[in-house]
PAZAPA-4460 file (N, C-alpha, C; in steps of 0.05 Angstrom, whole numbers, plus 32768, in hexadecimal, padded with zeros to 4 digits):
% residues 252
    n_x    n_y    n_z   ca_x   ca_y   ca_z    c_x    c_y    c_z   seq   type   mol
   7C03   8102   85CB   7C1F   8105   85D4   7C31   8109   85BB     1      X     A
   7C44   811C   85B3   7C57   8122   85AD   7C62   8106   85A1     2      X     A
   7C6F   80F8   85B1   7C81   80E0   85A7   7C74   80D3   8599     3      X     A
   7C54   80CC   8594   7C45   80BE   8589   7C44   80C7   856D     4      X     A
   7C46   80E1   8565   7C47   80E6   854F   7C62   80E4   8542     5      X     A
   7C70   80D6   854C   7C85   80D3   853B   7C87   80B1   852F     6      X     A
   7C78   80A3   853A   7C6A   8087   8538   7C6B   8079   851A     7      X     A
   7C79   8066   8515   7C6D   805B   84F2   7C5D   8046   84F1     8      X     A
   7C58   8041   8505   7C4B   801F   8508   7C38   8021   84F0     9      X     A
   7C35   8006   84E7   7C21   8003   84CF   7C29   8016   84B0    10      X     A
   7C3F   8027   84AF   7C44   803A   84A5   7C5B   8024   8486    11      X     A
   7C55   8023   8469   7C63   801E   8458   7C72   802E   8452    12      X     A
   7C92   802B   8453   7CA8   8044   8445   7CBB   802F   842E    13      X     A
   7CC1   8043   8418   7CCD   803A   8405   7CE7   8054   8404    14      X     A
   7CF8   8042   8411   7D1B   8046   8411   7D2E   8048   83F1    15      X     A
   7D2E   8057   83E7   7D46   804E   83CC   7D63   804D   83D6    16      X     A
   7D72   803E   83C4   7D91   8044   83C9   7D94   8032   83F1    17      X     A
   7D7D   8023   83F5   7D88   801B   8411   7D94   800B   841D    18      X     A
   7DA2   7FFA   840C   7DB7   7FEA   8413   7DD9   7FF1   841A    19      X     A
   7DD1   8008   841D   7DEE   8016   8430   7DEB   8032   8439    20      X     A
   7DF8   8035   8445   7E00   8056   8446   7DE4   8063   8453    21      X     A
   7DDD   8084   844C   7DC7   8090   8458   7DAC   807E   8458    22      X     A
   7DAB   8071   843A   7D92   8066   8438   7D89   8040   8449    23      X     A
   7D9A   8041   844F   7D9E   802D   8466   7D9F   8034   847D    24      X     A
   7DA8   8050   8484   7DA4   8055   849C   7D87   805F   84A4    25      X     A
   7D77   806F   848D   7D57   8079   848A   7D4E   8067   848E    26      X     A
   7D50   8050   8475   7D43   8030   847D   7D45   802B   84A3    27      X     A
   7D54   802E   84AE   7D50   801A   84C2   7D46   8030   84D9    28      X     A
   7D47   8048   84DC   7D38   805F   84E3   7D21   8057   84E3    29      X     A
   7D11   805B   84D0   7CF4   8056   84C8   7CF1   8041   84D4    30      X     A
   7D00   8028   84CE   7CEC   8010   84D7   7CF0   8014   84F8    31      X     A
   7D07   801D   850A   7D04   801E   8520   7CEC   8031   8531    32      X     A
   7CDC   8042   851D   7CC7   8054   8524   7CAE   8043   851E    33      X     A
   7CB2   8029   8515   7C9C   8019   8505   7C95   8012   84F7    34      X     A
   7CA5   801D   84DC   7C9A   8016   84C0   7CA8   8006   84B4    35      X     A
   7C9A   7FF5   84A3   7CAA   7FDC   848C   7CB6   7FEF   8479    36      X     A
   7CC5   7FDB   846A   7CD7   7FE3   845A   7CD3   7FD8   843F    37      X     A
   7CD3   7FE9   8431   7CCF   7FE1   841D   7CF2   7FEE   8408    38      X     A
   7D03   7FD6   83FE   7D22   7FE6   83F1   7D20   7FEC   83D2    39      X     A
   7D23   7FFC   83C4   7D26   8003   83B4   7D43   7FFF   83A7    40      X     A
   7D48   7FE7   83A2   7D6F   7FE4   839A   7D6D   7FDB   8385    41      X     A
   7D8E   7FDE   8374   7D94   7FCC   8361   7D9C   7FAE   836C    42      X     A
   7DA8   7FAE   8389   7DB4   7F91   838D   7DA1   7F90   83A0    43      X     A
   7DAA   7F6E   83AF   7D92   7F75   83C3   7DA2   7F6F   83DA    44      X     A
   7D96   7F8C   83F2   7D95   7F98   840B   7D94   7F85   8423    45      X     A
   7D9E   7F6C   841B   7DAA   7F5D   8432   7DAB   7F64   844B    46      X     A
   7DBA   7F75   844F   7DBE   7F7F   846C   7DB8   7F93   847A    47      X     A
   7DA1   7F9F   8462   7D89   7FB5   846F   7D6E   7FA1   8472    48      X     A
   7D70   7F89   8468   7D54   7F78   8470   7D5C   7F72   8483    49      X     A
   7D73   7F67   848F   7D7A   7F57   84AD   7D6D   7F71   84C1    50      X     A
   7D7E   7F88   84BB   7D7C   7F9B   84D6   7D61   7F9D   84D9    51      X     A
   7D4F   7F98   84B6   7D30   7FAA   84C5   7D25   7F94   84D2    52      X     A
   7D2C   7F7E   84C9   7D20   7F63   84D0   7D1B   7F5D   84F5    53      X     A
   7D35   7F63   84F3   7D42   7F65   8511   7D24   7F77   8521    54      X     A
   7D21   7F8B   851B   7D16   7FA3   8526   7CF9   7F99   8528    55      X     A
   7CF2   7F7F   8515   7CDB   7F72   851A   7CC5   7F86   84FF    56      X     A
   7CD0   7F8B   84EE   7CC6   7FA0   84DB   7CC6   7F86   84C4    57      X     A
   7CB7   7F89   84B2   7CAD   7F7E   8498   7CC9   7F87   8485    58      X     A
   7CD5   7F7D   846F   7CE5   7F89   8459   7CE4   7F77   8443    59      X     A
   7CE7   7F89   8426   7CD8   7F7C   840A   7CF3   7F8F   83FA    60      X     A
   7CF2   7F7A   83E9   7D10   7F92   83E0   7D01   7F8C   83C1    61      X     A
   7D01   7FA2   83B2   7CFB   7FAA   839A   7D15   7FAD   8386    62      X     A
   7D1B   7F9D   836C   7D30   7F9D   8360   7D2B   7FB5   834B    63      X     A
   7D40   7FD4   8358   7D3B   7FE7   8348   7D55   7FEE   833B    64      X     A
   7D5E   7FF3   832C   7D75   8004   831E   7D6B   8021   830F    65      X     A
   7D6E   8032   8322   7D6E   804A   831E   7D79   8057   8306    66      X     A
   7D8B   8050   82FD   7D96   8059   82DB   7D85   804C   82CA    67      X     A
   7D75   8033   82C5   7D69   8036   82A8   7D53   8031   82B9    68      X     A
   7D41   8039   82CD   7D23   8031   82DB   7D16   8048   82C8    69      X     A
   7D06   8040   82C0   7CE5   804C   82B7   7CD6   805A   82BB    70      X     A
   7CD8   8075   82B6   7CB2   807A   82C3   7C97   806A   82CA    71      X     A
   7C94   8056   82B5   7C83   8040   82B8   7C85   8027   82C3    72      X     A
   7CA5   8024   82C8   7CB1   8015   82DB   7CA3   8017   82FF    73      X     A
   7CB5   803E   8303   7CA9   803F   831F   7C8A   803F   831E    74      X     A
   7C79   8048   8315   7C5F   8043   8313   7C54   802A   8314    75      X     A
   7C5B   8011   8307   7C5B   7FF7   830D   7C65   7FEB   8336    76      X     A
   7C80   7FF7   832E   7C8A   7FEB   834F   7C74   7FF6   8361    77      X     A
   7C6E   8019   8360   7C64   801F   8373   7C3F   8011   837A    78      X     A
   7C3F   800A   8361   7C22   8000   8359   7C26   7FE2   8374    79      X     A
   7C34   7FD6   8369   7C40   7FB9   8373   7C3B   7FBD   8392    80      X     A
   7C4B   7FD0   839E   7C59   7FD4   83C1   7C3B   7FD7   83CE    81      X     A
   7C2C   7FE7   83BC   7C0F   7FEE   83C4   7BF9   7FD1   83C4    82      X     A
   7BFD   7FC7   83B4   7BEC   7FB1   83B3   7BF9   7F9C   83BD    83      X     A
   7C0F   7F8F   83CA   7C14   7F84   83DE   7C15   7F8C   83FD    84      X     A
   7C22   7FA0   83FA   7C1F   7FAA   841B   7C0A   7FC1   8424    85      X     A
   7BF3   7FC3   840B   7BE3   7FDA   8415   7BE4   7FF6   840D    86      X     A
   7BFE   8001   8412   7BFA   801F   840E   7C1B   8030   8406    87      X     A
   7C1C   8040   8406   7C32   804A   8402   7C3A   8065   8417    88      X     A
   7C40   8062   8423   7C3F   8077   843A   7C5E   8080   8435    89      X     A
   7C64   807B   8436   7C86   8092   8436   7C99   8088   841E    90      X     A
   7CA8   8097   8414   7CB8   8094   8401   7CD7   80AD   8409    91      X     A
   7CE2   809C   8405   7D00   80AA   840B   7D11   809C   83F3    92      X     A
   7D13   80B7   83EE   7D23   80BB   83D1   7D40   80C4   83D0    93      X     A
   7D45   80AD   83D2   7D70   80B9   83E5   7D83   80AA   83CB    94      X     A
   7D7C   8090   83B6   7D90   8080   83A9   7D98   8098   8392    95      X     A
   7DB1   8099   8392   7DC9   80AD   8389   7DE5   80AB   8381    96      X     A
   7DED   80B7   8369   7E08   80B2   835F   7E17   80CF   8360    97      X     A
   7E33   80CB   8365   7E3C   80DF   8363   7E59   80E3   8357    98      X     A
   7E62   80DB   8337   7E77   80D2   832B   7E80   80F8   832D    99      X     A
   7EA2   80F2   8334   7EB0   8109   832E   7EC0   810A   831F   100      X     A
   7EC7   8124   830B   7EDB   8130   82FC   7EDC   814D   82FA   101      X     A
   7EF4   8156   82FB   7EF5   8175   82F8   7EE7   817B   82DC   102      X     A
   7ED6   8194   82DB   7EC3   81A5   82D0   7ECA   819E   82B2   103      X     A
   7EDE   81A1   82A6   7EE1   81AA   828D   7EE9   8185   8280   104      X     A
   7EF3   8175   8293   7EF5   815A   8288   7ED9   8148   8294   105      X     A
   7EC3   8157   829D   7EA7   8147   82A9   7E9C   813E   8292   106      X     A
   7EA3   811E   828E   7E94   8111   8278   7E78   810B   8270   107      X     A
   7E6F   810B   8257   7E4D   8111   825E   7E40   80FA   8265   108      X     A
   7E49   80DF   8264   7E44   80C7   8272   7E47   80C8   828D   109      X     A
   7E54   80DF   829A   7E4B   80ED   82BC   7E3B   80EE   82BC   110      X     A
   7E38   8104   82A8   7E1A   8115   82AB   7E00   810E   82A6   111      X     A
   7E06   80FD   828C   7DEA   80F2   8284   7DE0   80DA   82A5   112      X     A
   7DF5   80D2   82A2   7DE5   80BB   82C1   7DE1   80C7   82E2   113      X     A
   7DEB   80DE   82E5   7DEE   80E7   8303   7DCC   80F8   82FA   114      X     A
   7DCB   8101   82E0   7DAF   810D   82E9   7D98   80F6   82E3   115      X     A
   7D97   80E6   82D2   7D8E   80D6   82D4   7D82   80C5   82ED   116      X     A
   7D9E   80BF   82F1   7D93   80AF   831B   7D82   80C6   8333   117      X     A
   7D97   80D8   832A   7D95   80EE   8343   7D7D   8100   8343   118      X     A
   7D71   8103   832C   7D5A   8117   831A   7D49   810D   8312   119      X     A
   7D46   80FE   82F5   7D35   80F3   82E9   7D26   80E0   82F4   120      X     A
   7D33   80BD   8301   7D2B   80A8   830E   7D1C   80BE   832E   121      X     A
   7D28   80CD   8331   7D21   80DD   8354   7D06   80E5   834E   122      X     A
   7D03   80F3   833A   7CEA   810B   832E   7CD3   80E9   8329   123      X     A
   7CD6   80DB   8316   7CC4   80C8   8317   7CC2   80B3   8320   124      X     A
   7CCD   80B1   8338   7CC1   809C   8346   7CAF   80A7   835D   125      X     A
   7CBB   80C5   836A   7CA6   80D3   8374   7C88   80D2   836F   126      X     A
   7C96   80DF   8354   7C72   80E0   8344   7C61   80CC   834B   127      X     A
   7C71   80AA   8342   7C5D   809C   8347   7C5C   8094   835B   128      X     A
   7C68   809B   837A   7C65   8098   838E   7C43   80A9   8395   129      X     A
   7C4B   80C8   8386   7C3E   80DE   838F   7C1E   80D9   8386   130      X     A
   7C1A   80CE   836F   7C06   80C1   8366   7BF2   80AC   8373   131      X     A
   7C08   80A0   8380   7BF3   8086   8391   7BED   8094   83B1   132      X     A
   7BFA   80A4   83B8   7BF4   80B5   83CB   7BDD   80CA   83C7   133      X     A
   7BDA   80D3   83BA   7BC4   80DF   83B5   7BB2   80D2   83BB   134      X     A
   7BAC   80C5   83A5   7B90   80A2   83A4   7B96   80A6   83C7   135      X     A
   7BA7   80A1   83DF   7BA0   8095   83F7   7B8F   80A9   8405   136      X     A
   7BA1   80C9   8400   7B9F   80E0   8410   7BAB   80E4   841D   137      X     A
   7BC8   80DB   841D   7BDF   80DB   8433   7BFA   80D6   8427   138      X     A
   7C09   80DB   8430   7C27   80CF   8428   7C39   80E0   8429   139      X     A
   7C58   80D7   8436   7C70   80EC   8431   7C84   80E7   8423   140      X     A
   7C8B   80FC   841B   7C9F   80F1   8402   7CBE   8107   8407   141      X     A
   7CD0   80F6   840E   7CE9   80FD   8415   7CFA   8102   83FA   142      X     A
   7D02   8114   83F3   7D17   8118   83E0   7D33   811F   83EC   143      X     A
   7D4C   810C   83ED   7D62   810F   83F6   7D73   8120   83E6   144      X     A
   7D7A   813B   83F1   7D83   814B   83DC   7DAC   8153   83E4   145      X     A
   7DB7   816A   83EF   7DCC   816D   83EA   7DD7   8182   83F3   146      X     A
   7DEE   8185   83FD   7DFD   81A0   8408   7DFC   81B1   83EB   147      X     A
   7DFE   819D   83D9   7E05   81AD   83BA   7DEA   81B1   83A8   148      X     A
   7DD4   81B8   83B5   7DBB   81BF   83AF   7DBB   81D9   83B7   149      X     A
   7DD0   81E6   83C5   7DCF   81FB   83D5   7DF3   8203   83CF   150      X     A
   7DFB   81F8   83C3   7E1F   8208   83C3   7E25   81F5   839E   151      X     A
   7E3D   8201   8394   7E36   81FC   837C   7E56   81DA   837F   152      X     A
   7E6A   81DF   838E   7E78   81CC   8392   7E8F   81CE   837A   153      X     A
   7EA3   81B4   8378   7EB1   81B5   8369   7EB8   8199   8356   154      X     A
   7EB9   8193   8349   7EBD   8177   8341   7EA9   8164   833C   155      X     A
   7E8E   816A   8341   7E78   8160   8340   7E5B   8171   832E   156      X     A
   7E5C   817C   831B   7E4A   818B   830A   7E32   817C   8307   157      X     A
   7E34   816E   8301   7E1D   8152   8300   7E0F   8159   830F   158      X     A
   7E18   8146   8331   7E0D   8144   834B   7DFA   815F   834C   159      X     A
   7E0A   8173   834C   7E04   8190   8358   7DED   819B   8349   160      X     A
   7DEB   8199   8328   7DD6   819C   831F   7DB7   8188   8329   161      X     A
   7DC4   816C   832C   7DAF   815B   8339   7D9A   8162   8355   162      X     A
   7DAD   8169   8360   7DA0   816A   8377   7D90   818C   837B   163      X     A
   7D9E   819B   836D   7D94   81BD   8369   7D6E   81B3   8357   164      X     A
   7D76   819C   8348   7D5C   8191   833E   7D49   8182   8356   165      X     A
   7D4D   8171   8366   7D3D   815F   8379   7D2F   817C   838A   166      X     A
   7D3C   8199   8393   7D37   819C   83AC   7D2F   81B0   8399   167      X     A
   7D28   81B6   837B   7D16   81CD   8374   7CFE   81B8   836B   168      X     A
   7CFA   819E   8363   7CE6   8190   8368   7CD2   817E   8377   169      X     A
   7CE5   8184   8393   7CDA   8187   83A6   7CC4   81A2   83A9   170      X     A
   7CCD   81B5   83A1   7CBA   81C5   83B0   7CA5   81CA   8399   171      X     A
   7CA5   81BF   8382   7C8E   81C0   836D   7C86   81B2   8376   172      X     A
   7C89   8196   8380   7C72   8183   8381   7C63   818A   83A5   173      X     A
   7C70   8198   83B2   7C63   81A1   83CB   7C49   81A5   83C9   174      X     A
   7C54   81CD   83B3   7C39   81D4   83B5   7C27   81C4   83A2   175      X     A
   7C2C   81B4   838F   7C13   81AA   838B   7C0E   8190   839D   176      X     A
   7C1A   817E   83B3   7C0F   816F   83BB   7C04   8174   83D3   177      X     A
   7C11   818C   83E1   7C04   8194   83FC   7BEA   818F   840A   178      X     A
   7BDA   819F   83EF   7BB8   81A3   83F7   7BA7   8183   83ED   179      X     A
   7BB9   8169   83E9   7BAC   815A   83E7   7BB9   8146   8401   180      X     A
   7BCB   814C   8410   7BD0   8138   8429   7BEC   8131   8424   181      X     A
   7BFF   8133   840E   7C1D   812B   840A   7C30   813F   8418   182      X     A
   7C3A   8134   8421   7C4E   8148   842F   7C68   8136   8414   183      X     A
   7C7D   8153   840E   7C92   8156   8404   7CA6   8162   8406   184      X     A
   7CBB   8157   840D   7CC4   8167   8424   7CEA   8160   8413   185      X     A
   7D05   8164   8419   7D14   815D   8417   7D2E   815F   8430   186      X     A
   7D3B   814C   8431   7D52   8158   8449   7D6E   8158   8439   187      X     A
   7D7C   816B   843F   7D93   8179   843D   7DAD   8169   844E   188      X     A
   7DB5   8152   8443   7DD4   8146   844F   7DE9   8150   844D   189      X     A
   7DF7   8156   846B   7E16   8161   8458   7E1F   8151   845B   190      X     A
   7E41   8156   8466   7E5A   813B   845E   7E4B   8128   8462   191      X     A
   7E46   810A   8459   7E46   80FC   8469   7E52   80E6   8466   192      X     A
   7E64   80D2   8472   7E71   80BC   8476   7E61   80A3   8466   193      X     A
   7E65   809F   844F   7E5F   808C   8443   7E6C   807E   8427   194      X     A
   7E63   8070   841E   7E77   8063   8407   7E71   807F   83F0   195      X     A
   7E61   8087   83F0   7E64   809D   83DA   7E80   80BA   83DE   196      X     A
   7E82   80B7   83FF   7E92   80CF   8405   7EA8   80C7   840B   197      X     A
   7EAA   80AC   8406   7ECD   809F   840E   7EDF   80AB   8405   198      X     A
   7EDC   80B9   83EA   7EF5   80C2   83E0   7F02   80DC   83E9   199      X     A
   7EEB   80EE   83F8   7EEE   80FF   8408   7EF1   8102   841F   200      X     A
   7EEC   80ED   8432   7EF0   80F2   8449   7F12   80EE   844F   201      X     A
   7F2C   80E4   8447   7F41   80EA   8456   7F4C   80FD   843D   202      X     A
   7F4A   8107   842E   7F52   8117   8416   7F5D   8129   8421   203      X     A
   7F74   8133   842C   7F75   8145   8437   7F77   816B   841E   204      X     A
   7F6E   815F   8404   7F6A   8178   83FA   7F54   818C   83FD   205      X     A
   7F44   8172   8401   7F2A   8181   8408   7F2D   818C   8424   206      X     A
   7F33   817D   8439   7F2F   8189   8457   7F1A   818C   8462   207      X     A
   7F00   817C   845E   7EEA   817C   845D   7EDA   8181   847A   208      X     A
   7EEF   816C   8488   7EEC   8165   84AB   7EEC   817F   84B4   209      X     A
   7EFC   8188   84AF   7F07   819A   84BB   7EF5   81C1   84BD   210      X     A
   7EEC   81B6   84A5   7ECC   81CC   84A7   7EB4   81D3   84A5   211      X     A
   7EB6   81BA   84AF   7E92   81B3   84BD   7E96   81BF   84DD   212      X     A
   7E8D   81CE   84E1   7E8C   81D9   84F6   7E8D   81C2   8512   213      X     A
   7E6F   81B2   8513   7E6F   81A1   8529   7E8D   8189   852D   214      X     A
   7E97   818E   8515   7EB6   817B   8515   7EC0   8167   850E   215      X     A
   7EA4   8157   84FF   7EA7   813C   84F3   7E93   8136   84DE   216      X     A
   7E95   8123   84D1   7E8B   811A   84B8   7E6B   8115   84C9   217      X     A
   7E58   810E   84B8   7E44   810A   84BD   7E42   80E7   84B6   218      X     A
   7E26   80DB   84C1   7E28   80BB   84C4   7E0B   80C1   84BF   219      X     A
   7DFE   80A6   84B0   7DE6   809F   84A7   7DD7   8099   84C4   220      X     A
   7DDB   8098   84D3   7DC5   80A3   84E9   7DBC   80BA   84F4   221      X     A
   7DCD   80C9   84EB   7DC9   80EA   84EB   7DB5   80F4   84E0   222      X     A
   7DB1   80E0   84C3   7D96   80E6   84B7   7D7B   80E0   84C5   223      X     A
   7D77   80D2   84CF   7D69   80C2   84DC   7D44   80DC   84E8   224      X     A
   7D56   80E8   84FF   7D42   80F3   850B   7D36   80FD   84F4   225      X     A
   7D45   8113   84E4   7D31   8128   84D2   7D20   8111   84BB   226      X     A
   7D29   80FD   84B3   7D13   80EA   84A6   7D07   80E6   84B5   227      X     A
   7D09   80E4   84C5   7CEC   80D3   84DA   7CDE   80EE   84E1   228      X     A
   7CE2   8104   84E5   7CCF   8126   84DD   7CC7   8120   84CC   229      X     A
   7CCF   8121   84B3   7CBF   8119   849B   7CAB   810A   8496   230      X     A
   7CB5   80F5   849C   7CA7   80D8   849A   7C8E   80D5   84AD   231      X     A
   7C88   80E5   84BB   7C7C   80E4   84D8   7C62   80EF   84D9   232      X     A
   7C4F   80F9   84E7   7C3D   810C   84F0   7C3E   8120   84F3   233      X     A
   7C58   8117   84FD   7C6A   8138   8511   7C6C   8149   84F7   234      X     A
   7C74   8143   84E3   7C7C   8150   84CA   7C63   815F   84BB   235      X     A
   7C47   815A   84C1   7C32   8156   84AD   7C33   8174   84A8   236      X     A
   7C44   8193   84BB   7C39   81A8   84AC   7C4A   81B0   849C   237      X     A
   7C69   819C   8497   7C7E   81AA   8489   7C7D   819A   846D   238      X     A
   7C79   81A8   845C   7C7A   81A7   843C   7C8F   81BF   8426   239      X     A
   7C9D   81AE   841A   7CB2   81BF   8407   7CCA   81C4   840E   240      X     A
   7CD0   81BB   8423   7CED   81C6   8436   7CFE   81BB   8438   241      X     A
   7D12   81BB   8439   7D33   81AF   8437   7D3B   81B3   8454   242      X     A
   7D3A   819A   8466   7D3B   8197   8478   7D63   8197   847A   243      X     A
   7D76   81A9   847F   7D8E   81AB   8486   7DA2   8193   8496   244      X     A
   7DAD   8183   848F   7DB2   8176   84B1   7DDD   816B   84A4   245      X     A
   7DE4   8186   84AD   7DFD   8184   8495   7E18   8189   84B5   246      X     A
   7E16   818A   84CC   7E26   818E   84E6   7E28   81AD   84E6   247      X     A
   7E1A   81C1   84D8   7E1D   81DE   84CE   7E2B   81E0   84BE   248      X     A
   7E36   81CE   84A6   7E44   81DC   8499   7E3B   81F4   8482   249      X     A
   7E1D   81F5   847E   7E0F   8210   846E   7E0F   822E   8481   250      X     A
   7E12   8227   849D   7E13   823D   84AD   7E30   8246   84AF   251      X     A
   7E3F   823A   84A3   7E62   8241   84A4   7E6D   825E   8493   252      X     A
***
């Protein structure tokens, strides 16, 4: 049956950034399809353990800070998640900064930390996600990427380079993880309603609302279905792709 393959029961996922916003809303997605949670935060995710808790799902919160985390760091954690709970089955890669200044005053303490979080910490913790998945023969690996992976934007150079990086290393690590059982996949968020977009959502310079076609900001449950494609069975033939889920605003 169809619905069965969309199933996580027994299924380990590792959430970054999930103590608010999209990655709290993914977090509690997943565990409502079955799977524990495993958080990837700098603070700790309080009120993403209640909801998964609630849901009768397992949750382990991992103390990460994405600006000075390790290559050998994530290789240790991921080592860790594996040898307590078994295995590493999904990884969603969403924790993200997005400091603004117009172009010509964008300080390089933007820059140096937005690619850092958004790029560098993204690219290797995959890896060592992608690594212990191999060893299983299975695993999906979500990269949360960006309207501005696909448009160049204004006020944000950093971001825009970041994410133009996640969703062209997405599709390097596809083709090489495909033919061993990893699916790699990324989804494409537009507006969406969260503490990162506060400053934009009543701005009326931008006018943001107003041209998104479907008519409103987007909400971290919106994300939801296309992670759980990912994350799923249902997903097993899609590899390298930037799953869209923005109300049309790329079709505008």
């Amino acid at each position: 049956m169809i619905l069965d393959r969309f199933k996580l029961d027994g299924k380990v996922a590792i959430v970054t950034g999930s103590r608010r916003g999209l990655g709290q809303g993914m977090a509690i997605g997943l565990a409502e399809a079955g799977a524990d949670i495993v958080s990837f935060d700098r603070n700790d995710p309080v009120e993403t353990r209640s909801k998964v808790e609630a849901l009768g799902r397992k949750h382990m919160w991992k103390q990460v800070d994405m600006l000075t985390a390790t290559p050998e760091g994530f290789t240790r954690l991921i080592d860790e998640v594996a040898t307590e709970w078994g295995s590493v089955d999904i990884l969603v890669n969403n924790a993200g900064i997005c400091p603004r200044e117009k172009l010509l005053d964008y300080p390089v303490e933007y820059w140096n930390e937005t690619i850092q979080v958004n790029l560098n910490s993204s690219w290797f913790l995959a890896q060592a996600a992608a690594r212990q998945m191999v060893k299983q023969g299975h695993g999906k690996i979500i990269n949360i990427a960006s309207l501005l992976a696909h448009q160049g934007g204004v006020v944000v150079p950093g971001y825009t380079a970041s994410k133009h990086g996640v969703v062209g290393f997405t599709k390097a690590m596809a083709n090489e993880l495909a033919p061993k059982g990893v699916n790699v996949n990324s989804i494409t968020p537009g507006y969406m309603h969260t503490d990162l977009t506060d400053p934009l959502v009543n701005n009326p310079e931008f006018g943001i609302e107003a041209r998104i076609p479907m008519g409103r900001w987007g909400t971290p449950e919106d994300l939801q279905g296309a992670c759980l494609l990912l994350a799923s069975e249902a997903g097993d033939y899609i590899h390298g792709a930037s799953i869209v889920v923005d109300g049309g605003w790329l079709a505008w």
